[in-house]
N, C-alpha and C positions, 0 to 999 in steps of 0.2 A: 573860164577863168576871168576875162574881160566884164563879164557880164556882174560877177561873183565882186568883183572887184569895184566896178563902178556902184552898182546899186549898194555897197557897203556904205556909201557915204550920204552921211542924213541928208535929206531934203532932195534926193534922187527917189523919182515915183516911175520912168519907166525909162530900160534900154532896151536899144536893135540893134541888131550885131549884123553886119552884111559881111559874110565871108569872102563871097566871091569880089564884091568891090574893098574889101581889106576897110569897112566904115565902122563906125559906130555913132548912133541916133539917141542921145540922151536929153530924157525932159527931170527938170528938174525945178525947183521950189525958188525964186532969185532971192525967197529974204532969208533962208536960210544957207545957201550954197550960191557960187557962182562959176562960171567954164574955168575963172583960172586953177579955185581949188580941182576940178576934175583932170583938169590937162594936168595939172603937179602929180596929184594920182597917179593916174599915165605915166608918166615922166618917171617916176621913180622905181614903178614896176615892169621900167627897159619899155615901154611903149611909146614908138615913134609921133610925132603930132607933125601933120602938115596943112598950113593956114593957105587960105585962099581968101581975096580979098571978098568980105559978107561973110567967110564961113571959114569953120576950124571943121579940119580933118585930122 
């Protein structure tokens, strides 16, 4: 579903899902998308975002 969900959104070319570490590794296109539109994604489909300083989880 995470996977379904993210790559829905244009200018997203690959995700990784880590179960066991509860991640996900998205690369994505910056002139047409950027983390906040994906984290909003996330966000609204009840998925948790936890930031670390250099990096969103």
């Amino acid at each position: 579903m995470v996977a379904r969900l993210v790559t829905s959104i244009n200018g997203v070319s690959r995700v990784n899902i880590n179960i066991p570490d509860r991640t996900v590794n998205v690369a994505y296109d910056s002139r047409i998308t950027d983390a906040y539109v994906i984290q909003m994604t996330l966000l609204k489909a009840g998925y948790k975002i936890v930031e670390e300083p250099g990096r969103i989880f």
